[in-house]
C-alpha positions as CSV (number, residue, x, y, z in Angstrom):
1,X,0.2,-16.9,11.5
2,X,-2.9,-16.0,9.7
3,X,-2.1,-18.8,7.4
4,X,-2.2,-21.5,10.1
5,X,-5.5,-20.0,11.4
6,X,-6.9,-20.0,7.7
7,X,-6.2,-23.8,8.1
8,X,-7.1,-24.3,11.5
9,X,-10.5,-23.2,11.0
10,X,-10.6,-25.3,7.7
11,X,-10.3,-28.7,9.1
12,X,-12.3,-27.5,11.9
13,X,-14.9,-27.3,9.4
14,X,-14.1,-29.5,6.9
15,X,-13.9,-32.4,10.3
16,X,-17.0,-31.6,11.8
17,X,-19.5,-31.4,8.5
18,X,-21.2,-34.6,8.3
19,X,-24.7,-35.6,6.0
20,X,-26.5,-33.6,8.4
21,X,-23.9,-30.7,8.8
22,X,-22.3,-29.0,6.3
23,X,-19.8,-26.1,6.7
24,X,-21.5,-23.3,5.7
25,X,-19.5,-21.2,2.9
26,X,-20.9,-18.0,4.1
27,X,-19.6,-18.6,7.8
28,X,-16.3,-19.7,6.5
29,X,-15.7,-16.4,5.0
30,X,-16.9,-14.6,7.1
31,X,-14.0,-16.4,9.5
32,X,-11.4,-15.8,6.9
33,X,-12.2,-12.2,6.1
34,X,-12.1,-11.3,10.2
35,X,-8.5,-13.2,10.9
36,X,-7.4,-11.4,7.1
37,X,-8.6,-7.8,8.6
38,X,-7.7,-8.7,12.3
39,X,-3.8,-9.3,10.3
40,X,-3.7,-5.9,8.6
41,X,-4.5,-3.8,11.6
42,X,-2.1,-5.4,13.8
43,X,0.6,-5.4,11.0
44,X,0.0,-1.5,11.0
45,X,1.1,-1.6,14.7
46,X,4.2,-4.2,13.8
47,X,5.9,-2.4,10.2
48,X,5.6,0.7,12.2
49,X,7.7,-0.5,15.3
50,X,10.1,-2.4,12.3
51,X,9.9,0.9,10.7
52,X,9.1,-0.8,7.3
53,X,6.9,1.8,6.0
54,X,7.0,0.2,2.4
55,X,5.2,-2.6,3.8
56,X,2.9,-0.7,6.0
57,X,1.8,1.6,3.2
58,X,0.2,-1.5,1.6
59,X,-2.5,-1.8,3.9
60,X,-4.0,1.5,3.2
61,X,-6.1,2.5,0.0
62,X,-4.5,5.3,-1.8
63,X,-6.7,8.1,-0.9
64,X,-7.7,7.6,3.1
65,X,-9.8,9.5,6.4
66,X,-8.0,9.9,9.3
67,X,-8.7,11.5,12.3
68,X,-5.8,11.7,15.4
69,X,-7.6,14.9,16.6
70,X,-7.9,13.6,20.1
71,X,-4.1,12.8,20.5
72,X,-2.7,15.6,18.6
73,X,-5.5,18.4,17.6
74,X,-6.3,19.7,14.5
75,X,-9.4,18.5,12.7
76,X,-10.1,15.1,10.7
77,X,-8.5,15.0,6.9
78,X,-8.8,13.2,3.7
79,X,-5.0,12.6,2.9
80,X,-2.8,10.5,0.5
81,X,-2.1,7.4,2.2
82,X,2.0,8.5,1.3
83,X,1.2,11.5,3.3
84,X,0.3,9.3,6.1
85,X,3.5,7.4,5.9
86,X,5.7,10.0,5.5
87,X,4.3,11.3,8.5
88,X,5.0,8.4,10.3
89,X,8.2,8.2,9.2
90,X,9.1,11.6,10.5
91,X,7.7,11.1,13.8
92,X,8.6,7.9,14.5
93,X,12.5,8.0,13.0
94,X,15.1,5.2,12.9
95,X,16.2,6.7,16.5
96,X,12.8,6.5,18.4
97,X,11.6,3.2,19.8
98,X,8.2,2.6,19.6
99,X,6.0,-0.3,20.3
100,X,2.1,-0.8,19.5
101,X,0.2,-3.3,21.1
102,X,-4.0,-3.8,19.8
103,X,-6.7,-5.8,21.5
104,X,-10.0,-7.0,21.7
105,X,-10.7,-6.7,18.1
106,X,-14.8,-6.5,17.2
107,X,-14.8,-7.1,13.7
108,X,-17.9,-7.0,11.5
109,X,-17.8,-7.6,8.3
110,X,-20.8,-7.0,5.0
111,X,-19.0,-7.8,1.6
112,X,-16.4,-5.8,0.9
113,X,-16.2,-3.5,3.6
114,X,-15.4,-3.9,7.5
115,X,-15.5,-1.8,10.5
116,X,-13.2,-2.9,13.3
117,X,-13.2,-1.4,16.7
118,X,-9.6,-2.5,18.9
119,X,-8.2,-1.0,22.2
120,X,-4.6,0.0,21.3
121,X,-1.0,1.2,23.2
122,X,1.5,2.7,22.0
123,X,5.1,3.3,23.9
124,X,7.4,6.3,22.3
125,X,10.9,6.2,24.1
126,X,14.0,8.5,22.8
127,X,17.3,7.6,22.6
128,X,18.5,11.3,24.0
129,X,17.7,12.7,27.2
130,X,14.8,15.6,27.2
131,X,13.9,15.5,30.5
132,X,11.8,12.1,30.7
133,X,12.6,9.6,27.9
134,X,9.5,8.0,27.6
135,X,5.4,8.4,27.0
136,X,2.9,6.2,26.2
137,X,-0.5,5.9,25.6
138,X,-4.2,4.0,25.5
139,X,-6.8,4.4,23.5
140,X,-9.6,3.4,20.9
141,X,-9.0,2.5,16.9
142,X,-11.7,2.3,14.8
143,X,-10.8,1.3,10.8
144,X,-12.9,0.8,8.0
145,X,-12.0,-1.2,5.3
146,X,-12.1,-2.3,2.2
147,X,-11.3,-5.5,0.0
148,X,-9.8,-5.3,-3.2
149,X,-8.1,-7.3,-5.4
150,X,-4.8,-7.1,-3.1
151,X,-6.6,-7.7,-0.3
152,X,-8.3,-5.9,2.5
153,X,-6.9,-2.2,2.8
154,X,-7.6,0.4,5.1
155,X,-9.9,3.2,4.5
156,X,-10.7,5.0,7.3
157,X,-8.8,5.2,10.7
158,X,-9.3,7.2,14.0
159,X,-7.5,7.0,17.4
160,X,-9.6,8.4,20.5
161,X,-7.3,8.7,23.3
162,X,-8.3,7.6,26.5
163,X,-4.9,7.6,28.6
164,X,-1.8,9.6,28.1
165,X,1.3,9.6,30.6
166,X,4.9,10.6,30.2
167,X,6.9,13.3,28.4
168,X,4.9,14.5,25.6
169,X,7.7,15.9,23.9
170,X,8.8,12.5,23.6
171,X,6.0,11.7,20.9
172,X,6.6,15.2,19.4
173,X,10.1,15.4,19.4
174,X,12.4,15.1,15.9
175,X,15.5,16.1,15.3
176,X,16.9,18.9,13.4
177,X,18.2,16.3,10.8
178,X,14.6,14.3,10.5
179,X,12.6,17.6,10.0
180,X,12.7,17.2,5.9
């Protein structure tokens, strides 16, 4: 999808510049870097409902700041991006649905780093009854990022929670045979 954008925006540019009105380079990138950036925050959302965590580890530098102390306490950390994953992995466990929706991305962009504010939901339901089976909550992303030779990557990453409903054990909840 980002692909098609990529091009869209080319001919956009390349169909509109004239003798008087060239497509400026600067601008162009600047529209490529934002849809490139945009793509890796929302394909965090998408490998972890597919549960692909190889894939989603490759949006993240090796060496990260995260800070969920709004939805689960704690205080910010400076962890292995494999910690991270592995984290994931455990909460959010072959037998958990989840789904992440983002939104009204504001991206801004100076060379090789980004900042990018979203609005984000996220939907936890178990498979097993415990009481309700569902929660869900809204909230704030911000992620920093920065391009490298692979691409842009993820270097910073906090969630502010602004809404929380449902069964919080739910989020919390893992199974005697996930807790490795």
């Amino acid at each position: 999808m980002v692909k098609i954008a990529i091009i869209a925006v080319l001919m956009l540019f390349l169909n509109s510049s004239s003798a008087s009105s060239q497509p400026n380079n600067a601008v162009l990138q600047n529209y490529i870097d934002e849809l490139q950036i945009k793509q890796v925050v929302d394909d965090i959302d998408n490998t972890c409902d597919a549960k692909d965590w190889a894939k989603c580890r490759k949006y993240f530098l090796d060496e990260i700041d995260v800070d969920f102390t709004s939805l689960a306490g704690g205080s910010p950390s400076h962890i292995k991006a494999d910690e991270l994953i592995s984290g994931w992995n455990k909460g959010l466990y072959k037998d958990k649905l989840s789904h992440h929706m983002r939104t009204n991305h504001q991206i801004e962009v100076n060379g090789d780093s980004a900042e990018v504010f979203s609005k984000g939901y996220a939907l936890n339901i178990l498979q097993i009854k415990n009481g309700s089976d569902l929660w869900e909550v809204w909230g704030d992303y911000h992620h920093s990022l920065k391009r490298t030779e692979k691409g842009w990557k993820v270097s910073y990453m906090k969630f502010s929670v602004v809404y929380a409903r449902g069964n919080e054990k739910v989020r919390e909840y893992i199974p005697e045979g996930e807790k490795k």
